[in-house]
C-alpha positions in Angstrom: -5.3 3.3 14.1 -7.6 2.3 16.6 -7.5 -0.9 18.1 -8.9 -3.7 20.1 -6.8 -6.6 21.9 -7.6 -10.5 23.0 -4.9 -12.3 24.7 -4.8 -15.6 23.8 -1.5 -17.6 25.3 -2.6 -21.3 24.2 -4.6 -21.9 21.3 -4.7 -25.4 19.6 -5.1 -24.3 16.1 -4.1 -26.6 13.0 -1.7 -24.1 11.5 0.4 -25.8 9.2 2.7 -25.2 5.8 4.7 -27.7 3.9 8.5 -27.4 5.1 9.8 -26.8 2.1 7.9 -23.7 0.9 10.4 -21.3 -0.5 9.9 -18.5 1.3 11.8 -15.8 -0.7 11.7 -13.9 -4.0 14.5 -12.0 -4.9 15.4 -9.6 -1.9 11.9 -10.2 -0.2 11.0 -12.6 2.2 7.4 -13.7 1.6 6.4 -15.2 5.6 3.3 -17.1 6.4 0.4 -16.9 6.0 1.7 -15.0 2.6 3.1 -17.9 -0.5 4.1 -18.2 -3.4 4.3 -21.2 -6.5 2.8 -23.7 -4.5 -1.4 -22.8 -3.2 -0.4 -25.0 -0.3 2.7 -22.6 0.8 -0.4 -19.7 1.5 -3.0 -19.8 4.1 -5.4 -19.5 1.2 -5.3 -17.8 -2.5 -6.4 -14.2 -0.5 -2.5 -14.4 0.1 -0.7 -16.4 -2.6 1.4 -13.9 -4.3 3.0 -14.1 -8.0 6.7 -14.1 -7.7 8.1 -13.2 -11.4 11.5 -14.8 -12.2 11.3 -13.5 -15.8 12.5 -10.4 -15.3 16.2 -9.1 -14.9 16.2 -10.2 -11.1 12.8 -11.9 -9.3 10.3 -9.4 -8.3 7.3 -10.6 -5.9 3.8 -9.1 -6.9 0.1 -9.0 -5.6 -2.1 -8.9 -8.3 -1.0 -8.4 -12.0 0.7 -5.0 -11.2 1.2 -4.3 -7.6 5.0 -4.7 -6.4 5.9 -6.0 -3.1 9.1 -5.1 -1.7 8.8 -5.6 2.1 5.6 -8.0 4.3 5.6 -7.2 7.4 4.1 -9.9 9.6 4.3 -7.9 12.9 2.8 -4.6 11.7 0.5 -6.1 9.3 1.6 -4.2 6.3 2.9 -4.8 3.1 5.2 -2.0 1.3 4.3 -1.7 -2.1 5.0 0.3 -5.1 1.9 1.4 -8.0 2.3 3.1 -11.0 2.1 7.4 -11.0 -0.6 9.0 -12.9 0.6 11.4 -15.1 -0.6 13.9 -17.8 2.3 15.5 -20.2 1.2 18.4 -22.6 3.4 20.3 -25.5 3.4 24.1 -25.5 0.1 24.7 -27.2 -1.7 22.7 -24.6 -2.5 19.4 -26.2 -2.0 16.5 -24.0 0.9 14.1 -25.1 0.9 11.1 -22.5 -2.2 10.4 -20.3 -1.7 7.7 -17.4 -5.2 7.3 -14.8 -4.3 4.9 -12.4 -7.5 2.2 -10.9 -6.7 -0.2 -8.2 -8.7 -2.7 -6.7 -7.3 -4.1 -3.5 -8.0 -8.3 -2.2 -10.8 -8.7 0.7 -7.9 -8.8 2.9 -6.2 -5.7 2.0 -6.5 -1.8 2.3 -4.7 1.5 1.6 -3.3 2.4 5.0 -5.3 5.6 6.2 -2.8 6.7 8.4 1.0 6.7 6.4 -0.7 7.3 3.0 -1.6 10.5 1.4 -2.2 11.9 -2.0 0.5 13.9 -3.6 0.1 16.3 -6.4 2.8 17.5 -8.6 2.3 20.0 -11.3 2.6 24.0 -11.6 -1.2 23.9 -13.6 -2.6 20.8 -12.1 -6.0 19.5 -10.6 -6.2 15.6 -8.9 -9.1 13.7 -8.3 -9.3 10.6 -6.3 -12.0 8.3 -5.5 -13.1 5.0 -4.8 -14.5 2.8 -7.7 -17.7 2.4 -6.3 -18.2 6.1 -6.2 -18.7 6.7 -2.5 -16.4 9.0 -1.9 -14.3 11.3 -3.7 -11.2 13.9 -2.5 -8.4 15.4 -4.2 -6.1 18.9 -4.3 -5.5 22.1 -7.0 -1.8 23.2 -6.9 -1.3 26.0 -9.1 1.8 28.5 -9.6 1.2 32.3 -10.1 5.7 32.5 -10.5 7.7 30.1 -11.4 8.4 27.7 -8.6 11.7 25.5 -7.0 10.0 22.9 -4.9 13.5 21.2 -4.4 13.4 24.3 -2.1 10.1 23.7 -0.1 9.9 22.3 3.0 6.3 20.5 2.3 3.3 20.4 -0.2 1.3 23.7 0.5 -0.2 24.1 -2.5 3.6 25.6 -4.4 3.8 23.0 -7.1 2.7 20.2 -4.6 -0.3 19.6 -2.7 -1.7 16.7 -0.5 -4.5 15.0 1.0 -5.4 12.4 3.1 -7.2 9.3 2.6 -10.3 8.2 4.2 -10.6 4.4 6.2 -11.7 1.5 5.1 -10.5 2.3 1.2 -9.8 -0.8 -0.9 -10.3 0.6 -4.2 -9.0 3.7 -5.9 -9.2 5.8 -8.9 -6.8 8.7 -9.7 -6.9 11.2 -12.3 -5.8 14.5 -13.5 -6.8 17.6 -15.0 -5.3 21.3 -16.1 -6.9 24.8 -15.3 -5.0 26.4 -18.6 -3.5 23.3 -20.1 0.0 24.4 -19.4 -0.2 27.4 -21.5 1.5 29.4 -19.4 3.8 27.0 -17.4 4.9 24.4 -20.1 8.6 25.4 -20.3 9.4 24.4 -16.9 6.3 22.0 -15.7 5.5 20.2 -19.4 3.8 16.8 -17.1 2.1 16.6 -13.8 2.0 13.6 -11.5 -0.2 12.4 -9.2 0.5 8.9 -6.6 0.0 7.8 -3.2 3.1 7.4 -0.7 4.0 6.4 2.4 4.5 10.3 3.9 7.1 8.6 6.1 9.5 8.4 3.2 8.0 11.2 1.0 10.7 14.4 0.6 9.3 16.8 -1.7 12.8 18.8 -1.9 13.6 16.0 -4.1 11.0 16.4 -6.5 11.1 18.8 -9.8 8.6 20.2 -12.0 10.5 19.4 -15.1 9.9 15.6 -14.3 9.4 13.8 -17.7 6.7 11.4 -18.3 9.1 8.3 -17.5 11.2 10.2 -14.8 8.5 9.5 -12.0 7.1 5.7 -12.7 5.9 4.5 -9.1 5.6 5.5 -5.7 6.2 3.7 -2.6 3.1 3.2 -0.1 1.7 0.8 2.5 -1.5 -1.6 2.9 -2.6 -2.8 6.0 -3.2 -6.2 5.4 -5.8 -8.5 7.8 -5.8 -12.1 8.1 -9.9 -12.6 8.2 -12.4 -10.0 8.1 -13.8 -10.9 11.5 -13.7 -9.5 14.8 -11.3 -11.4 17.8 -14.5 -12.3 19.3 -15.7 -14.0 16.6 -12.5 -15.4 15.7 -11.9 -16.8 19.3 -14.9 -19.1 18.8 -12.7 -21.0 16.3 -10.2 -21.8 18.4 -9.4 -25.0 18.6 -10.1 -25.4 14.4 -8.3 -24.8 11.3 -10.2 -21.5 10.8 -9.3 -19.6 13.2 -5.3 -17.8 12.0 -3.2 -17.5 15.5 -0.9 -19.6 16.9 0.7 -20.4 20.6 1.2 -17.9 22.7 -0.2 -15.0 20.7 -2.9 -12.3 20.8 -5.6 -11.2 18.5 -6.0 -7.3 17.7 -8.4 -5.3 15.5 -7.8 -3.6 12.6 -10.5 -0.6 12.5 -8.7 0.4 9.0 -8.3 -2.8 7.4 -11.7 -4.1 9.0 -10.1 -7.6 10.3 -8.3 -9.5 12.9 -4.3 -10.0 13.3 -2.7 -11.8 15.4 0.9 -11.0 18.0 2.9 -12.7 20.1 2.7 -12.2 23.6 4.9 -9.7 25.1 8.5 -11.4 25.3 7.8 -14.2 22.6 9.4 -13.7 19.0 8.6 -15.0 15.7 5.6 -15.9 13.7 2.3 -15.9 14.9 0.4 -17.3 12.3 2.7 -20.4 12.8 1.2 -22.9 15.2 4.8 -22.9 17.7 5.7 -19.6 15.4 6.2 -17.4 18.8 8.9 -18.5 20.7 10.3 -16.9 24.1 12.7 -13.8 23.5 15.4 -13.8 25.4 
């Protein structure tokens, strides 16, 4: 991901949050400028997130739908899991269970272009992505002439699993599926194909199966770079010195061509929170 860099080692920026903020949800830590309950705990509602205590143990979410399960402050990500489109069918071709999953992403978020892909799973299968404005659209065909193992392939060449990248800049995203010959000939070992985005850091197709069921492969796990304005550090570094502008002491500003925004560092040996006003201390 290319990059640009500003030092800036002594800003006097107004960054403030209420001390006691809680600042977890369950497992996850939730780190300024990212809150939750209180509006006040978050730099602003682009990063208040909806921490669910109903459910069998708390589960932090952006959005309605989106779950977080790791915010990274220093690599600007956030680890997330969305729901799997999937299409089922029963041995005379008729579709059982349809899923198409649609996603629309904050101003301040986007689908990392550089851990993410597309994966395809099916035997008789055909995935289309694209974004919901309809600028661009992408996807793969995987398609099995033999019946195949793919707990025994090594990656997604097109074997009962294919991939694709994703372009920059993506914030919103549409996947669906489609069959060549409805399963006809495949049903008895691939009766539902799948289709999700995942971190390809994490993704091992050797443990995948065709004879997934249509509640067998719910979500993925994938990564959004996340930006803290959607400026440049130039233009950000004429704030300093006001409540507008996001990074602390001792910190530096970098550009996020992918994400299309500013985040902000500490300086080489300095530790902790950037978007804290004293958040980077010296590392010893």
């Amino acid at each position: 991901m290319a990059a640009t860099t500003t030092t800036i080692s002594s800003a006097t920026t107004e960054v403030k949050t209420p001390p006691d903020c809680n600042r977890t949800c369950g497992t996850v830590e939730v780190p300024y400028p990212f809150g939750i309950d209180d509006p006040n705990c978050a730099k602003n509602e682009d990063f208040m997130l909806n921490c669910n205590r109903t459910l069998s143990a708390p589960t932090l979410f952006a959005g309605e739908n989106i779950q977080v399960v790791n915010i990274s402050v220093e690599n600007g990500t956030l680890n997330v899991l969305i729901d799997t489109a999937t299409r089922c069918y029963n041995e005379t071709g008729g579709v059982t269970y349809e899923f198409d999953q649609h996603i629309t992403l904050g101003d301040r978020f986007t689908f990392s272009s550089t851990e993410n892909k597309l994966v395809v799973l099916g035997c008789d299968t055909f995935a289309l992505m694209s974004d919901i404005e309809g600028r661009f659209s992408s996807g793969c065909i995987s398609l099995c002439g033999e019946p195949i193992n793919v707990t025994e392939e090594r990656s997604c060449s097109g074997f009962g699993c294919c991939q694709t990248v994703l372009p920059k800049n993506l914030k919103t995203l549409s996947i669906s599926l489609a069959s060549v010959f409805n399963h006809n000939n495949t049903w008895d070992v691939n009766p539902c194909d799948f289709a999700f985005l995942v971190d390809q850091r994490s993704f091992d197709v050797s443990k995948m199966r065709l004879d997934f069921g249509p509640l067998e492969l719910e979500n993925s796990s994938l990564l959004l770079d996340w930006v803290v304005d959607n400026k440049t550090c130039e233009a950000a570094r004429l704030n300093i010195g006001s409540s507008n502008y996001a990074c602390g002491e001792n910190t530096n500003c970098s550009y996020s061509d992918n994400a299309q925004g500013y985040r902000c560092h500490c300086l080489k040996g300095f530790r902790g929170n950037p978007y804290l006003q004293q958040g980077c201390q010296v590392f010893f």
